[in-house]
N, C-alpha and C positions, 0 to 999 in steps of 0.2 A: 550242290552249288548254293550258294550265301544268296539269299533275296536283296535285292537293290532297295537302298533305300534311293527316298526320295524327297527328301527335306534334309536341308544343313542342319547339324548336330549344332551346332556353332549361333547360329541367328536364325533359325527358323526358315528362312526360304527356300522358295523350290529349288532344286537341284535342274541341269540340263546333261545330256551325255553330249563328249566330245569325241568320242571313237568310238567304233561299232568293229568287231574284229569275229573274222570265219576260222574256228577252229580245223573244218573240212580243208579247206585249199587258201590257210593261211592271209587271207586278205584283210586288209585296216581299209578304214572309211573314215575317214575325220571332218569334224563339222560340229554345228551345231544343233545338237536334234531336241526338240520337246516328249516328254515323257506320254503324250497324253494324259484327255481328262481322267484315265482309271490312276494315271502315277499321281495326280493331287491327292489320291486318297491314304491316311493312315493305314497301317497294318489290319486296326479291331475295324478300321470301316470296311478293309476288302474282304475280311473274314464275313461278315454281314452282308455284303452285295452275293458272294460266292454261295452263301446260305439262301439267298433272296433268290438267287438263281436256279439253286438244287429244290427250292421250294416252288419253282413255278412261277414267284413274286405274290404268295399269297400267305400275306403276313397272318395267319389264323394257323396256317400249320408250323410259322416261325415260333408259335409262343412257346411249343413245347418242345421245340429243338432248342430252343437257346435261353429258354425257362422267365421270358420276357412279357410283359402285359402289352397285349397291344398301341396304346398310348405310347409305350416304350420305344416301342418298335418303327411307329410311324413317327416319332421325333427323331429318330435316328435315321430312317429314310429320308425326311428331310432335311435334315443337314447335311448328308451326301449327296443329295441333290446340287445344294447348294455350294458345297464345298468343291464339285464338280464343274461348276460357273455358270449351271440352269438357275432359272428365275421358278419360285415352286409358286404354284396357279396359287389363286386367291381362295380361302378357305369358304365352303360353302356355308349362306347364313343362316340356314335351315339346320340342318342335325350335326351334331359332335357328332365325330371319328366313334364315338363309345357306343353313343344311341345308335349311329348306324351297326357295330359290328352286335350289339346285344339285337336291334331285330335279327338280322343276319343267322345271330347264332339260334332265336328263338324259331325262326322257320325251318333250321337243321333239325332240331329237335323235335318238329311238329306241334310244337304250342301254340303256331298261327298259321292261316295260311298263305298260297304265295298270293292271294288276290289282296290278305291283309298286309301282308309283308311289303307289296307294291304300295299300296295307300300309304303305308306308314312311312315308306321311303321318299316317295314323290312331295310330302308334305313339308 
Protein backbone atom coordinates (compact mmCIF):
# COMPACT_ATOMS: atom_id res chain seq x y z
CA UNK A 1 0.00 0.00 0.00
CA UNK A 2 1.25 3.70 -1.06
CA UNK A 3 2.02 5.87 2.22
CA UNK A 4 -0.45 8.95 2.40
CA UNK A 5 1.01 11.91 1.85
CA UNK A 6 0.28 14.77 3.79
CA UNK A 7 1.05 18.01 2.28
CA UNK A 8 -0.52 19.43 -1.02
CA UNK A 9 1.99 18.85 -3.84
CA UNK A 10 0.43 21.90 -5.28
CA UNK A 11 0.74 24.92 -2.37
CA UNK A 12 2.24 23.31 0.38
CA UNK A 13 -0.61 22.87 3.06
CA UNK A 14 -1.73 20.32 5.08
CA UNK A 15 -3.85 17.88 3.49
CA UNK A 16 -7.31 16.70 5.72
CA UNK A 17 -9.02 12.97 4.87
CA UNK A 18 -12.64 13.14 3.78
CA UNK A 19 -13.47 9.27 3.84
CA UNK A 20 -12.21 6.65 5.85
CA UNK A 21 -13.38 3.21 4.15
CA UNK A 22 -13.34 -0.71 5.81
CA UNK A 23 -12.03 -3.02 3.39
CA UNK A 24 -13.42 -5.91 5.99
CA UNK A 25 -17.35 -5.12 5.96
CA UNK A 26 -17.30 -2.53 3.19
CA UNK A 27 -18.25 0.68 5.18
CA UNK A 28 -17.42 4.61 4.16
CA UNK A 29 -17.31 7.32 6.98
CA UNK A 30 -17.17 10.62 5.48
CA UNK A 31 -16.17 13.88 7.05
CA UNK A 32 -13.64 15.80 8.01
CA UNK A 33 -10.81 14.22 9.79
CA UNK A 34 -7.25 15.84 10.86
CA UNK A 35 -4.32 13.75 10.22
CA UNK A 36 -2.68 14.37 13.50
CA UNK A 37 0.40 15.90 14.92
CA UNK A 38 2.53 12.66 13.46
CA UNK A 39 0.81 13.63 9.72
CA UNK A 40 2.37 17.40 10.04
CA UNK A 41 5.60 15.51 9.76
CA UNK A 42 7.68 14.94 6.35
CA UNK A 43 8.70 11.60 5.22
CA UNK A 44 12.91 12.10 6.33
CA UNK A 45 11.12 13.55 9.77
CA UNK A 46 9.19 10.27 10.41
CA UNK A 47 12.08 8.35 9.35
CA UNK A 48 13.93 10.14 12.50
CA UNK A 49 11.18 10.02 15.02
CA UNK A 50 10.85 6.05 14.06
CA UNK A 51 14.63 5.84 14.56
CA UNK A 52 14.31 8.19 17.80
CA UNK A 53 11.92 5.65 18.70
CA UNK A 54 13.94 2.15 17.86
CA UNK A 55 16.60 4.11 19.78
CA UNK A 56 15.03 4.69 23.10
CA UNK A 57 15.07 8.69 22.26
CA UNK A 58 18.73 8.61 22.89
CA UNK A 59 20.33 10.51 20.46
CA UNK A 60 24.12 9.19 21.39
CA UNK A 61 23.07 5.71 19.84
CA UNK A 62 21.24 7.86 16.82
CA UNK A 63 24.84 9.06 15.64
CA UNK A 64 25.85 6.04 14.41
CA UNK A 65 22.65 4.59 13.13
CA UNK A 66 22.11 7.55 10.85
CA UNK A 67 25.93 8.59 10.71
CA UNK A 68 24.76 12.09 12.22
CA UNK A 69 26.77 14.54 15.05
CA UNK A 70 24.84 15.12 17.72
CA UNK A 71 24.24 18.84 17.10
CA UNK A 72 22.65 17.44 14.01
CA UNK A 73 20.47 15.46 15.56
CA UNK A 74 19.03 17.62 18.24
CA UNK A 75 18.26 20.44 15.55
CA UNK A 76 16.52 18.16 13.87
CA UNK A 77 14.69 16.92 17.02
CA UNK A 78 13.76 20.36 17.42
CA UNK A 79 12.24 21.12 14.47
CA UNK A 80 9.86 18.17 14.84
CA UNK A 81 9.02 19.28 17.80
CA UNK A 82 8.22 22.17 16.54
CA UNK A 83 6.75 21.38 13.31
CA UNK A 84 4.56 19.16 15.42
CA UNK A 85 2.84 22.58 17.14
CA UNK A 86 4.92 22.08 20.66
CA UNK A 87 6.73 25.21 21.90
CA UNK A 88 10.66 23.50 22.44
CA UNK A 89 11.59 24.77 26.40
CA UNK A 90 14.03 27.52 26.65
CA UNK A 91 17.64 26.52 26.06
CA UNK A 92 19.59 26.10 29.16
CA UNK A 93 22.16 29.03 29.98
CA UNK A 94 24.70 27.04 31.41
CA UNK A 95 26.16 24.14 29.04
CA UNK A 96 25.81 23.51 25.14
CA UNK A 97 24.05 20.36 23.99
CA UNK A 98 27.96 19.56 22.95
CA UNK A 99 29.62 20.36 26.41
CA UNK A 100 26.88 18.42 27.90
CA UNK A 101 27.11 15.17 25.65
CA UNK A 102 31.42 15.35 25.59
CA UNK A 103 31.12 15.14 29.71
CA UNK A 104 28.44 12.47 29.09
CA UNK A 105 30.49 10.69 26.71
CA UNK A 106 33.68 11.35 29.03
CA UNK A 107 32.18 9.48 32.00
CA UNK A 108 31.21 6.51 29.51
CA UNK A 109 34.53 6.17 29.02
CA UNK A 110 35.94 6.61 32.55
CA UNK A 111 38.03 9.70 32.05
CA UNK A 112 35.89 11.39 35.03
CA UNK A 113 33.91 10.39 37.57
CA UNK A 114 30.16 10.29 38.05
CA UNK A 115 30.79 12.66 41.24
CA UNK A 116 32.87 14.88 38.52
CA UNK A 117 30.59 14.28 35.79
CA UNK A 118 27.55 15.61 38.35
CA UNK A 119 29.62 18.83 39.21
CA UNK A 120 30.37 19.49 35.83
CA UNK A 121 26.68 19.16 34.73
CA UNK A 122 25.05 21.11 37.58
CA UNK A 123 27.36 23.90 36.86
Amino acid sequence: MTSMITTCPICGDRLSVQRLYCRSCDTSIEGHFDLGRMGRLSPEQMVFVETFIRCEGKLNRMEGELGMSYPTLRSRLTEIIRQMGFEVGPEDAGLSDEERHRILDELAQGKISSEEAMSLLES
